[in-house]
C-alpha positions in Angstrom: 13.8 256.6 -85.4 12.4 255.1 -88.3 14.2 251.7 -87.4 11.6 251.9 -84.4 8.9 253.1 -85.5 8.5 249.9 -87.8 9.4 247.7 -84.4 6.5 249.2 -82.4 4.0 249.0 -85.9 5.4 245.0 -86.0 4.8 244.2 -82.3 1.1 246.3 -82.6 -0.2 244.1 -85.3 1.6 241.0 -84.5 -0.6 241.4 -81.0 -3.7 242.8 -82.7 -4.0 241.0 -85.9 -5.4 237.7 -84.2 -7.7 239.1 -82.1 -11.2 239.3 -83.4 -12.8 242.8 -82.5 -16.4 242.4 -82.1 -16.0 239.5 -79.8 -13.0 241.0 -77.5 -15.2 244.6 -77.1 -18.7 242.5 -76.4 -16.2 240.4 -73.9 -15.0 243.3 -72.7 -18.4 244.6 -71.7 -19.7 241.4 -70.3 -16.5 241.0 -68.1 -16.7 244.8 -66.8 -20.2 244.3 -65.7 -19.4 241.2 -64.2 -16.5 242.7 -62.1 -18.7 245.6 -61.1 -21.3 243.1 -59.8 -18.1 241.1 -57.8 -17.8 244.1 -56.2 -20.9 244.6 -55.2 -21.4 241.1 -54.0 -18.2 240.7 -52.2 -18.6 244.7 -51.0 -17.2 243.7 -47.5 -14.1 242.0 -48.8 -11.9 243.6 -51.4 -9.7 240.2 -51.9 -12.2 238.6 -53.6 -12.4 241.8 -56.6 -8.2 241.9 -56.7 -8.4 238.1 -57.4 -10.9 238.3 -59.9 -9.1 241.1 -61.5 -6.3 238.9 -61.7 -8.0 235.9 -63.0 -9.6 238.0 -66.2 -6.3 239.3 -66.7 -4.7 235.5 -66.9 -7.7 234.3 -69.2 -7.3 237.2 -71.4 -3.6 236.3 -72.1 -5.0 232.8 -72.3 -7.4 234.3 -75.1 -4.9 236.5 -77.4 -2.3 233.0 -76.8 -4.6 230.8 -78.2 -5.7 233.2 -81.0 -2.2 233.4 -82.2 -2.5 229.9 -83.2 -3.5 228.5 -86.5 -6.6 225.9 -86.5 -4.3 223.4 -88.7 -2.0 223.5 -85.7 -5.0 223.5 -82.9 -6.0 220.6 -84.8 -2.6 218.2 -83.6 -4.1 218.8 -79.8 -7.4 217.6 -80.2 -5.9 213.3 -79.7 -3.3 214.0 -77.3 -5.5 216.2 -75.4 -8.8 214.2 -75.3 -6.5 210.9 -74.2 -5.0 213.0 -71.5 -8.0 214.2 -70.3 -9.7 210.5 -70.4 -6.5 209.0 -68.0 -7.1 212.2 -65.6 -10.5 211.5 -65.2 -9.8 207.8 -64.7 -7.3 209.2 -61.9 -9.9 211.0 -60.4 -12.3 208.3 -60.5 -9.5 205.8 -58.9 -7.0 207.9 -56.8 -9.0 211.5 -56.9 -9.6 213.7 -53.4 -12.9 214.0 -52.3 -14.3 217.4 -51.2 -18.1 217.6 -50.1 -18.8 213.7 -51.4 -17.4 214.6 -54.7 -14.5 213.1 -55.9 -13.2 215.9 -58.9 -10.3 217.1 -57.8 -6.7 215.1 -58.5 -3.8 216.0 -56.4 -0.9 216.3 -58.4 2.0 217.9 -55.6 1.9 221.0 -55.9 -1.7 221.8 -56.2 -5.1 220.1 -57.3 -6.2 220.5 -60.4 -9.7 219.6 -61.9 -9.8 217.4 -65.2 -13.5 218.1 -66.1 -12.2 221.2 -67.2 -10.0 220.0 -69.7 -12.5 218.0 -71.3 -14.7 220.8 -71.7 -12.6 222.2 -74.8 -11.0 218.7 -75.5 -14.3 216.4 -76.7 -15.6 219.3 -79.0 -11.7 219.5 -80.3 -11.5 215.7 -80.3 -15.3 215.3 -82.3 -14.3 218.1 -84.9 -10.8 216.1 -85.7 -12.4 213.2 -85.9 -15.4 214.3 -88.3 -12.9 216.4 -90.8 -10.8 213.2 -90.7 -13.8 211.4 -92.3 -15.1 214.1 -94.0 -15.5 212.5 -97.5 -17.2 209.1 -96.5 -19.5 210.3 -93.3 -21.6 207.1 -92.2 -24.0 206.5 -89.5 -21.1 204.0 -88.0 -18.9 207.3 -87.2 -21.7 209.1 -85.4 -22.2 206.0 -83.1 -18.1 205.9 -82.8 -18.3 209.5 -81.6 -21.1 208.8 -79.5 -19.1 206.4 -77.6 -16.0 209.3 -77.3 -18.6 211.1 -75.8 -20.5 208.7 -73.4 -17.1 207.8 -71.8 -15.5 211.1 -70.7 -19.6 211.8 -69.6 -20.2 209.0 -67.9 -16.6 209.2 -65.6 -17.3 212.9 -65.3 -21.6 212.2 -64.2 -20.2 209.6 -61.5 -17.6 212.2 -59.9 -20.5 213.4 -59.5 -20.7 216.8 -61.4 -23.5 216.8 -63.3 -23.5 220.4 -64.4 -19.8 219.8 -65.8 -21.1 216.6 -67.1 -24.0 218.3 -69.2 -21.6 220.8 -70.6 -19.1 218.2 -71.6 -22.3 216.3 -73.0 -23.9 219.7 -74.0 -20.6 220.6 -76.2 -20.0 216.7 -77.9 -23.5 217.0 -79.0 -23.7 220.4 -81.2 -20.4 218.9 -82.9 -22.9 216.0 -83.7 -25.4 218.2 -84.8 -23.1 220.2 -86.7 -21.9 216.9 -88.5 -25.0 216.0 -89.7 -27.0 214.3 -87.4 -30.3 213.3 -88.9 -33.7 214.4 -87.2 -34.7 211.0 -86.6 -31.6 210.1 -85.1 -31.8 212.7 -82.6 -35.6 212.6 -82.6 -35.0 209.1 -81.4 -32.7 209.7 -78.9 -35.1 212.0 -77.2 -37.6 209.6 -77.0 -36.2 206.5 -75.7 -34.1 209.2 -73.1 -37.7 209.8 -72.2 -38.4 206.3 -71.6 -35.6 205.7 -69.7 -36.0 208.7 -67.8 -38.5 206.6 -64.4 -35.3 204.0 -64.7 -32.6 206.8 -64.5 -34.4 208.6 -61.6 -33.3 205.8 -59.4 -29.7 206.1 -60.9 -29.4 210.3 -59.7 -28.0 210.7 -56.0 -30.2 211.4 -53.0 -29.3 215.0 -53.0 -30.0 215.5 -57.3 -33.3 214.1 -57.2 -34.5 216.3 -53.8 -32.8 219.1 -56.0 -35.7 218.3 -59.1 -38.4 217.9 -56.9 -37.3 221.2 -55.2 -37.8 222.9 -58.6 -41.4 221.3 -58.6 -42.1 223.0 -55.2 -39.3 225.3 -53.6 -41.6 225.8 -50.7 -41.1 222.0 -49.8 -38.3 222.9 -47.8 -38.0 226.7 -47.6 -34.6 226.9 -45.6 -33.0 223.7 -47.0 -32.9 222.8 -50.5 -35.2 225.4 -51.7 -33.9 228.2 -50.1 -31.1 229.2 -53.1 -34.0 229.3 -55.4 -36.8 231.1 -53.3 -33.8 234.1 -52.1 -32.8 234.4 -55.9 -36.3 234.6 -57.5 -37.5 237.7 -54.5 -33.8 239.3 -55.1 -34.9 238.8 -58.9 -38.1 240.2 -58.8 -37.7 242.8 -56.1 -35.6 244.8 -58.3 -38.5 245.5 -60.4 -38.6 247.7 -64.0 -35.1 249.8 -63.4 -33.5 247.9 -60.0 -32.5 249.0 -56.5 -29.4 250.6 -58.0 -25.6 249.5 -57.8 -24.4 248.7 -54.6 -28.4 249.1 -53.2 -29.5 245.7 -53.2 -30.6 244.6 -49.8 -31.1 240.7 -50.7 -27.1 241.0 -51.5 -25.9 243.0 -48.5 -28.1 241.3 -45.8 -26.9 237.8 -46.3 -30.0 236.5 -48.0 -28.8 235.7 -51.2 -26.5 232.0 -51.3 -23.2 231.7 -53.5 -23.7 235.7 -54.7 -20.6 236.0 -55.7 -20.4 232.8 -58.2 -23.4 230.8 -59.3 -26.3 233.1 -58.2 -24.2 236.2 -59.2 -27.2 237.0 -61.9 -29.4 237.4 -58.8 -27.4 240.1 -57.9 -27.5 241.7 -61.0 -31.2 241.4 -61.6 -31.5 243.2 -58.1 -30.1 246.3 -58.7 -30.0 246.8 -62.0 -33.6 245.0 -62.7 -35.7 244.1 -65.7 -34.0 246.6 -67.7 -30.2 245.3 -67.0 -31.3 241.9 -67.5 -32.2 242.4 -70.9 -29.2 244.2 -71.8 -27.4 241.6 -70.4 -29.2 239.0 -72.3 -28.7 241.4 -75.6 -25.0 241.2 -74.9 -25.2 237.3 -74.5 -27.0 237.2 -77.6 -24.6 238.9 -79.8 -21.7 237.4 -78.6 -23.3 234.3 -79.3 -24.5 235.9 -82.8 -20.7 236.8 -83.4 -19.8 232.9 -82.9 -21.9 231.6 -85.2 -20.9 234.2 -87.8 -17.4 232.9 -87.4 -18.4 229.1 -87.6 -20.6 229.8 -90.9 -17.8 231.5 -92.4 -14.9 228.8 -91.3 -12.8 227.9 -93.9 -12.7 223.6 -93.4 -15.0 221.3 -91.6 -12.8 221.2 -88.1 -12.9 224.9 -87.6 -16.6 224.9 -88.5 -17.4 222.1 -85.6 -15.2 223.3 -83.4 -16.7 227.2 -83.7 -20.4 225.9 -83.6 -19.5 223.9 -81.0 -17.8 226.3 -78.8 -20.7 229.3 -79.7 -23.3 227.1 -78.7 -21.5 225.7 -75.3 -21.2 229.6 -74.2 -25.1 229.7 -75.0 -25.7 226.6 -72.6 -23.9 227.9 -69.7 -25.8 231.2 -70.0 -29.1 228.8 -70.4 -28.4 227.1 -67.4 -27.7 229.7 -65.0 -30.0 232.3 -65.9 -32.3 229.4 -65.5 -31.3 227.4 -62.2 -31.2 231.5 -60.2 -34.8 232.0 -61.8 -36.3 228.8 -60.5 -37.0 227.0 -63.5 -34.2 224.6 -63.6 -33.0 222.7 -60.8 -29.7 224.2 -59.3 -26.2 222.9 -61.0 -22.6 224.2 -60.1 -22.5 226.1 -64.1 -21.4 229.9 -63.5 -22.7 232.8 -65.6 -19.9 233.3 -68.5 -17.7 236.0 -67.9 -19.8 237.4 -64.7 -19.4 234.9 -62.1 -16.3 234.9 -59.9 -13.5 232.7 -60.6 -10.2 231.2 -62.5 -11.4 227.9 -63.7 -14.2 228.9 -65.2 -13.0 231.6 -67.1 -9.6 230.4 -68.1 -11.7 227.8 -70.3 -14.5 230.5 -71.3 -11.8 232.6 -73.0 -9.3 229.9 -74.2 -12.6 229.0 -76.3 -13.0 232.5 -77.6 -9.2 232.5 -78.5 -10.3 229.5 -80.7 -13.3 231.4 -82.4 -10.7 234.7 -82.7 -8.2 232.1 -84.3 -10.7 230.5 -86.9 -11.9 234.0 -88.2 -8.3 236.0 -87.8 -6.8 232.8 -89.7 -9.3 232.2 -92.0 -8.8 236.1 -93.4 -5.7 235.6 -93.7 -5.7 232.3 -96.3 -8.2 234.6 -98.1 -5.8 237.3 -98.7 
């Protein structure tokens, strides 16, 4: 009896002792709201909440996998992974399968798979490796090298095109930057000639990107064409009001109105029945998830785990940024879904593979400490 007693105390900690519990219980709560709002979204079709279901289970195993691994040991992926996602994107670019004009997707058999998404968690581990490698003699020449890791997978990635994958790919090589010590000038410099450029990289966007930032000028432009996703999202938004319609009340949901409910304009649904006051507890859990991630990275233990944690906390803040923002009309309309609400496997596969990274930093961290 005592023999397993200690089995079942081993196996509890050993799946418990990597798993960070402030971020899995704010996770938690994110992810049950979002699969309440699935349901309401997809209210006609029960599939689509089984499936979901499914996929947070599989991203949540993801999460504790990844979390049982030591950052030393997360560090011998960041090469091989960044190379392999470089050749995949060449693929794409050369041999991918084009669905809707866009050429993402690279058919490898037995099913497609999307290589954007690897890069997502493989340029912030590929930055942070390189940065800790030259940790004691940091010059400007190695911020210009990992500028140019970062332009490549962006630029392959921007011509797909994808530019909402592109700008989180872009989004998370920068904070590592940042992180590493990027002067102000630098960056202030940057900004400005990116301004310069910005009449001669108008006529560089697609036909379709540049009607979707004029759209954001004046939705009304073309009410039931390219402004209708963000006129429908802003009157769900705004008709549910102080408190909301209530759960499953919304009539912008159930009566069609509302465009891609279920996946980038889920928060549109939210905002509808659960209102102003929902929204900002939503946004409270956002922030202290985000809170939680910065914790981590200020108390990492080396350089790498500090990049790679500032870098991931800060990526989870710019899809947030980005969505909340594109369904409330004041940023033009990307493909980025709301973290850990929107339906989905991709999506959240990588979301919680890069909070199995944070858990791992922190849990591991501890551990050397002790």
């Amino acid at each position: 009896m005592i023999v397993w007693r200690d089995l079942g105390r081993r196996l509890w900690h050993g799946t418990v002792d990597h798993l960070d519990p402030p971020l899995l219980i704010i996770t938690a709560a994110i992810m049950s709201v979002g699969l309440a709002t699935v349901f309401s979204a997809t209210y006609d079709s029960n599939n689509r909440l089984i499936a979901q279901f499914v996929n947070m289970a599989v991203a949540l195993g993801l999460m504790w996998g990844v979390a049982q691994i030591p950052p030393q040991k997360l560090m011998r992926f960041a090469v091989p992974l960044y190379v392999l996602g470089l050749i995949l994107l060449v693929l794409v670019f050369l041999f991918g399968v084009k669905v809707n004009g866009a050429r993402r997707w690279l058919n490898i058999g037995i099913t497609r798979i999307q290589p954007s998404e690897i890069m997502k968690l493989a340029m912030p581990l590929m930055l942070a490796w390189y940065f800790h490698k030259y940790e004691a003699a940091l010059k400007l020449r190695h911020y210009a090298v990992a500028a140019l890791l970062l332009v490549v997978p962006f630029g392959l990635v921007a011509k797909q095109p994808d530019l909402g994958t592109a700008i989180l790919i872009g989004a998370a090589g920068f904070y590592v930057l940042f992180f590493a010590g990027l002067q102000w000038k630098v960056m202030f410099g940057l900004a400005a000639a990116g301004a310069g450029a910005a009449p001669f990289l108008w006529h560089v966007l697609h036909d379709y990107q540049r009607k979707r930032i004029l759209t954001l000028i004046d939705p009304t432009s073309d009410p039931l064409g390219s402004g209708y996703h963000i006129i429908q999202s802003t009157i769900a938004i705004g008709s549910g009001g102080t408190t909301g319609k209530g759960w499953l009340q919304g009539t912008q949901t159930h009566l069609e109105f509302i465009p891609e409910k279920h996946t980038d304009f889920i928060f549109a649904v939210f905002g509808e029945e659960w209102g102003l006051l929902g929204n900002a507890v939503l946004l409270l859990l956002y922030l202290l998830l985000i809170g939680r991630g910065l914790m981590i990275a200020a108390n990492a233990s080396t350089l790498f785990a500090r990049l790679l944690a500032g870098s991931i906390t800060l990526s989870l803040f710019t899809y947030a940024f980005i969505n909340m923002g594109m369904v409330t009309g004041v940023m033009p309309v990307v493909g980025v879904p709301l973290p850990f609400m929107s339906y989905g496997g991709t999506a959240l596969a990588t979301l919680c593979t890069g909070l199995g990274i944070l858990m791992s930093i922190q849990t591991h961290r501890m551990l050397v400490k002790k």
